[in-house]
N, CA, C and O atoms as a Maestro MAE file, in Angstrom:
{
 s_m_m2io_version
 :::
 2.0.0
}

f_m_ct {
 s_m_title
 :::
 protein
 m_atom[280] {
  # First column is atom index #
  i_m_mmod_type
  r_m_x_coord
  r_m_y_coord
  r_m_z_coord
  i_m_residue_number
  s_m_chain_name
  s_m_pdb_residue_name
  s_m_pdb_atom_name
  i_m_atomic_number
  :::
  1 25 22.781 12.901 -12.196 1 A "UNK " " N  " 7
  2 3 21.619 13.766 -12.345 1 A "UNK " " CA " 6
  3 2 20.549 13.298 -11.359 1 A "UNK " " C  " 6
  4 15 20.415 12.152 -10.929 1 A "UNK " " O  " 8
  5 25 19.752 14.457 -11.048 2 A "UNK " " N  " 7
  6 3 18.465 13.768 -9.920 2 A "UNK " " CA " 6
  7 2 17.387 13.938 -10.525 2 A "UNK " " C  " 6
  8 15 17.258 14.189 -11.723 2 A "UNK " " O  " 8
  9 25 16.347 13.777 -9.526 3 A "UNK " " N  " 7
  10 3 15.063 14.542 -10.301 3 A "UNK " " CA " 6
  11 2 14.489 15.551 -10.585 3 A "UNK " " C  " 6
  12 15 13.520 15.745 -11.320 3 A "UNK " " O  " 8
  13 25 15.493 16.654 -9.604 4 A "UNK " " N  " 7
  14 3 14.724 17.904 -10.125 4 A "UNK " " CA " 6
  15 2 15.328 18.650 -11.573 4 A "UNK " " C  " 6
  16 15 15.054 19.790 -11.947 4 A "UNK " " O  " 8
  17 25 16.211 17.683 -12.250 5 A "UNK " " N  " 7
  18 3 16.538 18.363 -13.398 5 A "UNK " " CA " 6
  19 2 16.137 17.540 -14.657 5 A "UNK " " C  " 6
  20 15 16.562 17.813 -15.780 5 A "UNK " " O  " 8
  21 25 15.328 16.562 -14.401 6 A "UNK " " N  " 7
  22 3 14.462 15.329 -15.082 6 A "UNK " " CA " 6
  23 2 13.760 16.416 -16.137 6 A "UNK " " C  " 6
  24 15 13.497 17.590 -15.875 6 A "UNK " " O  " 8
  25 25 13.479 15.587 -17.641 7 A "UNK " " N  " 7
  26 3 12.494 16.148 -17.952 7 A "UNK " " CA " 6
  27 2 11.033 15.945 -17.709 7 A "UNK " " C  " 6
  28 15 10.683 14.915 -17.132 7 A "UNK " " O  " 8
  29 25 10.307 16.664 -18.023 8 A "UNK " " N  " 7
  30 3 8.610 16.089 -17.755 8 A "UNK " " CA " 6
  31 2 8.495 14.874 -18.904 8 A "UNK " " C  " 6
  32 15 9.045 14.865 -20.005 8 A "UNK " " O  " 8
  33 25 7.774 14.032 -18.430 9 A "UNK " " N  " 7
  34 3 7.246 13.111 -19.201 9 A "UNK " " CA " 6
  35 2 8.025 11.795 -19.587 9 A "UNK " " C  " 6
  36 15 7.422 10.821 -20.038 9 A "UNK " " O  " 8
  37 25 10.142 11.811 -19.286 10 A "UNK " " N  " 7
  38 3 10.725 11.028 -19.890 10 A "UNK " " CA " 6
  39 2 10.632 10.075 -18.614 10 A "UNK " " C  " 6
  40 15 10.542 10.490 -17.459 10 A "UNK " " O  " 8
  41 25 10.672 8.576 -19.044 11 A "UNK " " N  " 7
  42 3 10.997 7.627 -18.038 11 A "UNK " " CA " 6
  43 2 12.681 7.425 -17.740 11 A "UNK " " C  " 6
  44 15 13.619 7.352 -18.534 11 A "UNK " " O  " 8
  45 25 12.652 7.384 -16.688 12 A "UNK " " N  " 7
  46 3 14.124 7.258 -16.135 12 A "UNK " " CA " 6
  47 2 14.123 5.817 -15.328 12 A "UNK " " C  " 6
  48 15 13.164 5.095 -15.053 12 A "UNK " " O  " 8
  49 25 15.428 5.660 -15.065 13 A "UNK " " N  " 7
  50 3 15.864 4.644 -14.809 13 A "UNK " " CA " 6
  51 2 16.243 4.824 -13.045 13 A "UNK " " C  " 6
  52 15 16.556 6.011 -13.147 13 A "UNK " " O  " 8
  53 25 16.360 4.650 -12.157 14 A "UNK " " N  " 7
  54 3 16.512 4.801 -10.554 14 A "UNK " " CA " 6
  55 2 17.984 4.632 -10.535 14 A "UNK " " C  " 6
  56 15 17.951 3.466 -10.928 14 A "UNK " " O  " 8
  57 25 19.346 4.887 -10.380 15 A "UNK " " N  " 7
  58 3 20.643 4.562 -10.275 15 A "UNK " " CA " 6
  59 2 21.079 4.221 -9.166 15 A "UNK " " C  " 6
  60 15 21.872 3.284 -9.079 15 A "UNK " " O  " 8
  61 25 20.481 5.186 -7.646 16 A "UNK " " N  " 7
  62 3 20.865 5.323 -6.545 16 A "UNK " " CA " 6
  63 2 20.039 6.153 -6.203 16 A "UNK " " C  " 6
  64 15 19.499 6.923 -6.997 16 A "UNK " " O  " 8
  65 25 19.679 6.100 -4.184 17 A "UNK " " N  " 7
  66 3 19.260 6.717 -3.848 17 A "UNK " " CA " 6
  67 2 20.387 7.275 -2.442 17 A "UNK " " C  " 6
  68 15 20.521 6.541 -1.462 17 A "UNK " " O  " 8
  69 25 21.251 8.874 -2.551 18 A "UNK " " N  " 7
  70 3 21.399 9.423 -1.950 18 A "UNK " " CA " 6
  71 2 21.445 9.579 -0.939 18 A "UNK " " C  " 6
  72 15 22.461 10.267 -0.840 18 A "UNK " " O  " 8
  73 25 21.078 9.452 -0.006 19 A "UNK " " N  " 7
  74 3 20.967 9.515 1.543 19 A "UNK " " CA " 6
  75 2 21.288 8.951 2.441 19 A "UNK " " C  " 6
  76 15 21.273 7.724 2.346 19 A "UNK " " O  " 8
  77 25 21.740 9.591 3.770 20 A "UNK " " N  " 7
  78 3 22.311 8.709 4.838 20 A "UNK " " CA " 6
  79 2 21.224 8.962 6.276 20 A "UNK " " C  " 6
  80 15 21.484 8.906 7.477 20 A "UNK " " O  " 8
  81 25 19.658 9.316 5.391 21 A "UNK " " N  " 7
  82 3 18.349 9.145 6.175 21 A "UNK " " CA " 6
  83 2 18.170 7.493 6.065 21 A "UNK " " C  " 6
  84 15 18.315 7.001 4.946 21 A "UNK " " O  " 8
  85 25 17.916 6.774 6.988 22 A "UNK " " N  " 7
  86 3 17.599 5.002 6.819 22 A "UNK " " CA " 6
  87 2 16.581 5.614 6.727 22 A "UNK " " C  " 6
  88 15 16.519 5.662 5.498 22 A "UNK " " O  " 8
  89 25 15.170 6.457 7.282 23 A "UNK " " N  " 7
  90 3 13.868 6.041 7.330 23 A "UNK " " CA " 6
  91 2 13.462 6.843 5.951 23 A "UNK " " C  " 6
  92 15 12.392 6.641 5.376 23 A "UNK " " O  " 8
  93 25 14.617 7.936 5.420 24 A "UNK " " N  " 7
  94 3 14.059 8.376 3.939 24 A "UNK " " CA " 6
  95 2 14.149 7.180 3.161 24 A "UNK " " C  " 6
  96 15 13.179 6.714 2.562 24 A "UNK " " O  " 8
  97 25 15.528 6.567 3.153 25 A "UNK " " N  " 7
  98 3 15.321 5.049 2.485 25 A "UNK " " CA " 6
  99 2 14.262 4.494 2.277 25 A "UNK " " C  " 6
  100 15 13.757 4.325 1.167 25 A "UNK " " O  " 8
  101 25 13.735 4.088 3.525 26 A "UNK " " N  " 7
  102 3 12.566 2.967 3.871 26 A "UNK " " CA " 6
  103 2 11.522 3.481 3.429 26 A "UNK " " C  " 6
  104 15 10.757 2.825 2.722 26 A "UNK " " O  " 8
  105 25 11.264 4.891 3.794 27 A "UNK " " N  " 7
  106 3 10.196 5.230 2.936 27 A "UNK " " CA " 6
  107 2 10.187 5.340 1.301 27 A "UNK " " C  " 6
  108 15 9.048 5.310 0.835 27 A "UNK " " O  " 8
  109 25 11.176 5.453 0.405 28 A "UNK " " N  " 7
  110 3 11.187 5.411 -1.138 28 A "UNK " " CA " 6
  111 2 11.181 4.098 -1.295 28 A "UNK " " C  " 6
  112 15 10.623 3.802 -2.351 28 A "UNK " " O  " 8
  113 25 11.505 3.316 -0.784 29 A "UNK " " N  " 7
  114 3 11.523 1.717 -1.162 29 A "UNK " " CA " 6
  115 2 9.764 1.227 -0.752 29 A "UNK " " C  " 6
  116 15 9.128 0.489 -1.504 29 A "UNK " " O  " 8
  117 25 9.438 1.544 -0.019 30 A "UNK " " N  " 7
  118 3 7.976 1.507 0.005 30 A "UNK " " CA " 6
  119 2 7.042 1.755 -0.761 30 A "UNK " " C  " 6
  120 15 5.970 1.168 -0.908 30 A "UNK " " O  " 8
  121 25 7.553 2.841 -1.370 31 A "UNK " " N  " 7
  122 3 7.147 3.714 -2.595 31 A "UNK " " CA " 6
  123 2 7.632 2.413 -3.919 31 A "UNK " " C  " 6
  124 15 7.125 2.626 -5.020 31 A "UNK " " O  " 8
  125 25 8.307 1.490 -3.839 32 A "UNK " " N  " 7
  126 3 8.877 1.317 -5.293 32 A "UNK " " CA " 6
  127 2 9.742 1.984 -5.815 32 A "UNK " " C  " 6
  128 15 9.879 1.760 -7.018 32 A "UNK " " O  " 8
  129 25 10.441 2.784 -5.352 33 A "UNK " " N  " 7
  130 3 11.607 3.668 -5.993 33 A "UNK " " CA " 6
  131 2 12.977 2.999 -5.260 33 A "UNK " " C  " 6
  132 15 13.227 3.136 -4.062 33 A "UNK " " O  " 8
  133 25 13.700 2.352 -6.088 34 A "UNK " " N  " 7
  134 3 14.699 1.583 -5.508 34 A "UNK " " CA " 6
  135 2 15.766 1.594 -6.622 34 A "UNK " " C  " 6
  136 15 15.731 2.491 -7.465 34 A "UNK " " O  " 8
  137 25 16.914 0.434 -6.669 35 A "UNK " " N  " 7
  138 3 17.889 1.333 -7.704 35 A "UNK " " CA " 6
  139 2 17.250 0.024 -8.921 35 A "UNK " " C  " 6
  140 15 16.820 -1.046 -8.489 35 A "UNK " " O  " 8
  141 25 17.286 0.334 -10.406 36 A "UNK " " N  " 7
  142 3 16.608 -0.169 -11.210 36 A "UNK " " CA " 6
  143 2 15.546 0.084 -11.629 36 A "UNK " " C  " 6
  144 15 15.260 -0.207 -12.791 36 A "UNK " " O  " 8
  145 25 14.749 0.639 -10.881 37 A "UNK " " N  " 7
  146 3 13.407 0.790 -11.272 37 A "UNK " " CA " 6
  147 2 13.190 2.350 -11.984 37 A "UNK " " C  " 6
  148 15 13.768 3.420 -11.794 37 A "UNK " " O  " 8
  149 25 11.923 1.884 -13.015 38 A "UNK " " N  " 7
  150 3 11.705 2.754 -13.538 38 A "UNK " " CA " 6
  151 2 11.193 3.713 -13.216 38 A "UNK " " C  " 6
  152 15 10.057 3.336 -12.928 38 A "UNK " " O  " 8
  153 25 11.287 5.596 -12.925 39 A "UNK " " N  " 7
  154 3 10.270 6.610 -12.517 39 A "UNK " " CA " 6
  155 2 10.382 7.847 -13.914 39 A "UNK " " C  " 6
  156 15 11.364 8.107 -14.610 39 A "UNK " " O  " 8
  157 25 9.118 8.375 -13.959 40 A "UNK " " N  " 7
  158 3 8.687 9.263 -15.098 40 A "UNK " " CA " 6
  159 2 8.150 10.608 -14.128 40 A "UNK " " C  " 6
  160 15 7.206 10.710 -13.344 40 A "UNK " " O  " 8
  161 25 9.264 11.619 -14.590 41 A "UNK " " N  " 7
  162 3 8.535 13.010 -13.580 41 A "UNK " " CA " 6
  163 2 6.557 12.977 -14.475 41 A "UNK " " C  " 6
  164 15 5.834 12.479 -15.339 41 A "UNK " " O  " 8
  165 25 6.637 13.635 -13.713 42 A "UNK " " N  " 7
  166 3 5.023 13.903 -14.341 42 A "UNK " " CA " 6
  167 2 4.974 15.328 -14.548 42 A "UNK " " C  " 6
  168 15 4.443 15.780 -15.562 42 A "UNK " " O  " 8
  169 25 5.644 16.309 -13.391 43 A "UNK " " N  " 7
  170 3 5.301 17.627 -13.541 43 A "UNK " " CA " 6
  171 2 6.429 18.368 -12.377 43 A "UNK " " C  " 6
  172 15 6.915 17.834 -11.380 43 A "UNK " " O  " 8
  173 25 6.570 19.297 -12.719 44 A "UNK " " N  " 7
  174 3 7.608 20.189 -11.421 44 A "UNK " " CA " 6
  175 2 6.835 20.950 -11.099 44 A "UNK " " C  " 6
  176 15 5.962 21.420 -11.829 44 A "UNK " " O  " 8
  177 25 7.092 21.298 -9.526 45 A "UNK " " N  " 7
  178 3 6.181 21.988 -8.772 45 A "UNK " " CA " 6
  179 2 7.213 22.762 -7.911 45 A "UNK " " C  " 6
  180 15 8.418 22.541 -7.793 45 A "UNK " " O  " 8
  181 25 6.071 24.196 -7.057 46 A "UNK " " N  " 7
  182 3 7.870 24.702 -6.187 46 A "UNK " " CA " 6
  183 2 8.253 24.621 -5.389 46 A "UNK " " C  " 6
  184 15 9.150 25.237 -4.812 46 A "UNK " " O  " 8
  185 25 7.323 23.387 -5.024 47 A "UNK " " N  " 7
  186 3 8.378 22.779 -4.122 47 A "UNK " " CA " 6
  187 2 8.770 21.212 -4.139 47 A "UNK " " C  " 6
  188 15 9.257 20.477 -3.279 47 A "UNK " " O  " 8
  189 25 8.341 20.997 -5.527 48 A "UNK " " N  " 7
  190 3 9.415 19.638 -5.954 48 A "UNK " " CA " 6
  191 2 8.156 19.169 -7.207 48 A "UNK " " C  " 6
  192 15 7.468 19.821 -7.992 48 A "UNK " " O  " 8
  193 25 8.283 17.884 -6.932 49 A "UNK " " N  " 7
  194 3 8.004 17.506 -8.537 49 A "UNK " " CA " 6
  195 2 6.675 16.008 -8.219 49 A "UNK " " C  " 6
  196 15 6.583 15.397 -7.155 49 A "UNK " " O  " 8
  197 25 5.864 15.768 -9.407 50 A "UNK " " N  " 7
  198 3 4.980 14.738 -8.966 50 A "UNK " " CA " 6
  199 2 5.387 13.660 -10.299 50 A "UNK " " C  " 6
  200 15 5.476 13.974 -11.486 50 A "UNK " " O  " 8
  201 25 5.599 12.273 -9.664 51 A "UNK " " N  " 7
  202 3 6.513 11.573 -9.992 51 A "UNK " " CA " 6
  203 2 5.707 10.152 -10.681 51 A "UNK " " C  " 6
  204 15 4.748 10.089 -9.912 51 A "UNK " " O  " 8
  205 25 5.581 9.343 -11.359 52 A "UNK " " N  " 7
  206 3 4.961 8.076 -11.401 52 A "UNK " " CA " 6
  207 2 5.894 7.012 -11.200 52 A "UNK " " C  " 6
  208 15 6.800 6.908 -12.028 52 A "UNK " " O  " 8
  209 25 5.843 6.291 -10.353 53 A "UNK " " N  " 7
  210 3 6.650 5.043 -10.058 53 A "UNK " " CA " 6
  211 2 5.510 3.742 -9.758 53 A "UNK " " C  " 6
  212 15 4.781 3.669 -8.769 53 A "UNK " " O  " 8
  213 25 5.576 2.786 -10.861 54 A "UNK " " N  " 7
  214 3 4.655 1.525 -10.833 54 A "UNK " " CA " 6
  215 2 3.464 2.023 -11.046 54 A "UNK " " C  " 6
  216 15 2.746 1.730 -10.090 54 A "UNK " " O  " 8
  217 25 2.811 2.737 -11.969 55 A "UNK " " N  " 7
  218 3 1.598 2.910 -12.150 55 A "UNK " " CA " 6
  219 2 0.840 3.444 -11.361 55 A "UNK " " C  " 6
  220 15 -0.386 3.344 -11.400 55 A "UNK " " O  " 8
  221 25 1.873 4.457 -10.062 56 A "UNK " " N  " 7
  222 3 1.292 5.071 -9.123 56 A "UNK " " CA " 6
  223 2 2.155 6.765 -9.451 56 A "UNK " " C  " 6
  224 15 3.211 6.954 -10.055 56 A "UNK " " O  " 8
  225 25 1.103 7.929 -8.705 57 A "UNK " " N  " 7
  226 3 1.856 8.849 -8.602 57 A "UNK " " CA " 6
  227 2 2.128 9.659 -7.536 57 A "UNK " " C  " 6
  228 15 1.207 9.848 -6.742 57 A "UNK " " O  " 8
  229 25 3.309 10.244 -7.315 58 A "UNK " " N  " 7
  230 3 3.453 10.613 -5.845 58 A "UNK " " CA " 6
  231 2 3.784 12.365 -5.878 58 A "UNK " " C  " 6
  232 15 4.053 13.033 -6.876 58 A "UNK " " O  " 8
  233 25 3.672 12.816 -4.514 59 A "UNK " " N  " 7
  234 3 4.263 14.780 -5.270 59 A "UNK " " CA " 6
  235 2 5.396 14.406 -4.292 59 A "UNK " " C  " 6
  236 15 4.926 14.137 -3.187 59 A "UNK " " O  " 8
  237 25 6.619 14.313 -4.342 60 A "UNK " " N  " 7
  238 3 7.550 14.587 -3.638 60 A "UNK " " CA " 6
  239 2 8.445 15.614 -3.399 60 A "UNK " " C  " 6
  240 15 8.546 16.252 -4.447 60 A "UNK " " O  " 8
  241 25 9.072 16.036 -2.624 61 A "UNK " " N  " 7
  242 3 9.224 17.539 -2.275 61 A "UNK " " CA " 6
  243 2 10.820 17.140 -2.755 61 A "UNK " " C  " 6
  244 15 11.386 16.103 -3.102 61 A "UNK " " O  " 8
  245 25 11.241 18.682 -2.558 62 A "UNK " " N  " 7
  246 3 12.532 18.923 -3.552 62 A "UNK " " CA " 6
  247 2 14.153 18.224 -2.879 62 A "UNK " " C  " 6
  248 15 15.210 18.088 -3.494 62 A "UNK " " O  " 8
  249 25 13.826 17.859 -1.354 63 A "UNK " " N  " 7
  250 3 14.937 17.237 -0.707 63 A "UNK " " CA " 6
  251 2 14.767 15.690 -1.111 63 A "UNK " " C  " 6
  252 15 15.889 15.190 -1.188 63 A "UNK " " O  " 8
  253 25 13.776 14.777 -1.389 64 A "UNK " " N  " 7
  254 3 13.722 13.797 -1.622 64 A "UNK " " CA " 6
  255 2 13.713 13.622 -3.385 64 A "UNK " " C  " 6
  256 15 13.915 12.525 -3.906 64 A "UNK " " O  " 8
  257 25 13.474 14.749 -4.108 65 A "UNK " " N  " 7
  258 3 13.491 14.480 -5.261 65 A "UNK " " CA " 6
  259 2 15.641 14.672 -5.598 65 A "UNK " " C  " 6
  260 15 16.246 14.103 -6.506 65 A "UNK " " O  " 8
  261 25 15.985 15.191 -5.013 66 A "UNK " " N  " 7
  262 3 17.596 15.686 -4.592 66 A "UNK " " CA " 6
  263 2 18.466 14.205 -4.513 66 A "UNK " " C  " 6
  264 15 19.489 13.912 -5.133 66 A "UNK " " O  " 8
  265 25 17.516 13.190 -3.304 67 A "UNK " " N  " 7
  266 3 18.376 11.994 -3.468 67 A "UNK " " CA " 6
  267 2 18.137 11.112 -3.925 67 A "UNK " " C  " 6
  268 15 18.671 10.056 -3.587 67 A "UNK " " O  " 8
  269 25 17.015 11.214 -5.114 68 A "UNK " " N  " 7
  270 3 16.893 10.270 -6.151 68 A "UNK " " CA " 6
  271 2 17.941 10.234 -7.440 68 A "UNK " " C  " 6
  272 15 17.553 10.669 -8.524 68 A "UNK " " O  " 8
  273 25 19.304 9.692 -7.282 69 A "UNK " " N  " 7
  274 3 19.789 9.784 -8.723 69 A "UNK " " CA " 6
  275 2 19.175 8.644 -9.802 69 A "UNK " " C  " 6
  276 15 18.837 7.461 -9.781 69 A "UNK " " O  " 8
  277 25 19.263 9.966 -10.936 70 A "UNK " " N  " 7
  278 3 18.698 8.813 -12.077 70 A "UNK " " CA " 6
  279 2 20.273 8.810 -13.132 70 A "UNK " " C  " 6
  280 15 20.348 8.091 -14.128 70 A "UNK " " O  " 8
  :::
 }
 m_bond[279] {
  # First column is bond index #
  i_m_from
  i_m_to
  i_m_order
  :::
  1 1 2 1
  2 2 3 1
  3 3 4 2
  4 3 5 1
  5 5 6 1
  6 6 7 1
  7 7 8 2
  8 7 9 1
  9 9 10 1
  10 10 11 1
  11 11 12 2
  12 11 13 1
  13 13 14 1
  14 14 15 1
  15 15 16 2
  16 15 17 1
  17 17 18 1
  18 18 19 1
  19 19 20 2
  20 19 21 1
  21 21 22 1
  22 22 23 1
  23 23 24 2
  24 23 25 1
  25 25 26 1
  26 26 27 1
  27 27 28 2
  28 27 29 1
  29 29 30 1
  30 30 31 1
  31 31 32 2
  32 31 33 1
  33 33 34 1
  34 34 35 1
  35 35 36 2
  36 35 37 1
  37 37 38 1
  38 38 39 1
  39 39 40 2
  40 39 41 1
  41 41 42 1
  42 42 43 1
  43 43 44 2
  44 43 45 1
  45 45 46 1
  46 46 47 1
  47 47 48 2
  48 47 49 1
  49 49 50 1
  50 50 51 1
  51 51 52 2
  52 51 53 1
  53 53 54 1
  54 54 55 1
  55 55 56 2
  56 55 57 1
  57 57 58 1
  58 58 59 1
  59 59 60 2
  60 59 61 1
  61 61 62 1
  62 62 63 1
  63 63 64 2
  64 63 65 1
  65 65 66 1
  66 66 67 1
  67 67 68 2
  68 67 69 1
  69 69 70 1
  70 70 71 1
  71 71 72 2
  72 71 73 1
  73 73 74 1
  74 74 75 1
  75 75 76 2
  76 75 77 1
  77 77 78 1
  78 78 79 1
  79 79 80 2
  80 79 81 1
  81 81 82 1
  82 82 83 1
  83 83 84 2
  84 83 85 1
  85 85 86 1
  86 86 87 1
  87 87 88 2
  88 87 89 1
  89 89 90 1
  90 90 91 1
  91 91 92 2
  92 91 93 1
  93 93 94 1
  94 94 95 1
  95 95 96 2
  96 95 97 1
  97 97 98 1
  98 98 99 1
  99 99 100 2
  100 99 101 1
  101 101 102 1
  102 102 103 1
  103 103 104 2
  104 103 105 1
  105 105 106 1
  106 106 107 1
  107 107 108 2
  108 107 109 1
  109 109 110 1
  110 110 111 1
  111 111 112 2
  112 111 113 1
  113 113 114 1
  114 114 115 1
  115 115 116 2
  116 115 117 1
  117 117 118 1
  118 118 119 1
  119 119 120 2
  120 119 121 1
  121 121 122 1
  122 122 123 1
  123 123 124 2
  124 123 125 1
  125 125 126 1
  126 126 127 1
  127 127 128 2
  128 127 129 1
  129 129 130 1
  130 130 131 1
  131 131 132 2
  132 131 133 1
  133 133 134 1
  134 134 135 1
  135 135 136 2
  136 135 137 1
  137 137 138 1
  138 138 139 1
  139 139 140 2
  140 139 141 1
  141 141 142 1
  142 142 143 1
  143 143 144 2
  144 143 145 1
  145 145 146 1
  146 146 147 1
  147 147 148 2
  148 147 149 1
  149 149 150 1
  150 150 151 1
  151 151 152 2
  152 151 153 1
  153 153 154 1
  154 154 155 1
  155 155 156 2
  156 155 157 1
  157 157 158 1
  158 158 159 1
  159 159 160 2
  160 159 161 1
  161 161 162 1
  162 162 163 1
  163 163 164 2
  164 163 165 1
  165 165 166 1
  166 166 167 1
  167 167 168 2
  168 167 169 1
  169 169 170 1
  170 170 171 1
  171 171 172 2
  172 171 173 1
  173 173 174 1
  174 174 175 1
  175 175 176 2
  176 175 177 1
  177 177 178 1
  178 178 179 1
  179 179 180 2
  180 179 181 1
  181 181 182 1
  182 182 183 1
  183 183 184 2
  184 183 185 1
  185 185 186 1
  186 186 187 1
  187 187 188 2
  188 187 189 1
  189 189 190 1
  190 190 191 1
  191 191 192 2
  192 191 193 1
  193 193 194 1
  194 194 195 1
  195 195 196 2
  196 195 197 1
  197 197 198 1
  198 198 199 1
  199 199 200 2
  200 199 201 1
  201 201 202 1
  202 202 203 1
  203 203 204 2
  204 203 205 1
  205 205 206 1
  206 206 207 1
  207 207 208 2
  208 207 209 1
  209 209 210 1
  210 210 211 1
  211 211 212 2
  212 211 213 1
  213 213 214 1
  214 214 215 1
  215 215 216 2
  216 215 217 1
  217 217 218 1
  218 218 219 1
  219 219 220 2
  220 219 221 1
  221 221 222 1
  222 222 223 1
  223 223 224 2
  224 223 225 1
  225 225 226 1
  226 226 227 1
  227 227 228 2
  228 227 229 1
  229 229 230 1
  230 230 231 1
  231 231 232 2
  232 231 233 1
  233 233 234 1
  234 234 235 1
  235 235 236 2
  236 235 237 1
  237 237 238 1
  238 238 239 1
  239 239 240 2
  240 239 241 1
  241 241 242 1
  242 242 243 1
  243 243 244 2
  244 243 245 1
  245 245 246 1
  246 246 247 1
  247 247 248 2
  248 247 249 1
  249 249 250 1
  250 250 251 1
  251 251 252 2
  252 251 253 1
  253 253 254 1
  254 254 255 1
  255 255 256 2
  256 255 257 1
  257 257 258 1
  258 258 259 1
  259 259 260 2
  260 259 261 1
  261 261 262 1
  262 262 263 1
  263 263 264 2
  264 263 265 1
  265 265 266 1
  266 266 267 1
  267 267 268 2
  268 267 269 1
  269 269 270 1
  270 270 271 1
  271 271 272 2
  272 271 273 1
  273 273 274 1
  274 274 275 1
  275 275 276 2
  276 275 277 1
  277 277 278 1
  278 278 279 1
  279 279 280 2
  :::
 }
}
């Protein structure tokens, strides 16, 4: 499952992140979104979803919310 089929509000767990972008990598790991870590959608939007990871929140769009498996 990824994030755009997350519910609002539940905390999830990070499993894997998808992609054979290195700099999409580098950028979610920057973010704190890595495999283990905890993220909570906050809200879906249409063109992706706004996310809390570490007490921060981010709006990430629907291709990067795609290679977040939770």
């Amino acid at each position: 499952m990824n994030l755009l089929n997350a519910s609002v509000g539940e905390e999830y767990i990070v499993k894997d992140i998808v992609t054979e972008d290195e700099e999409l990598n580098s950028f979610l790991f920057s973010l704190g979104c890595y495999s283990g870590e905890p993220i909570t959608v906050i809200s879906h939007k249409k063109g992706g979803c706004v996310v809390s990871i570490k007490d921060a929140r981010y709006n990430i769009d629907n291709e990067l919310a795609q290679a977040i498996s939770i």
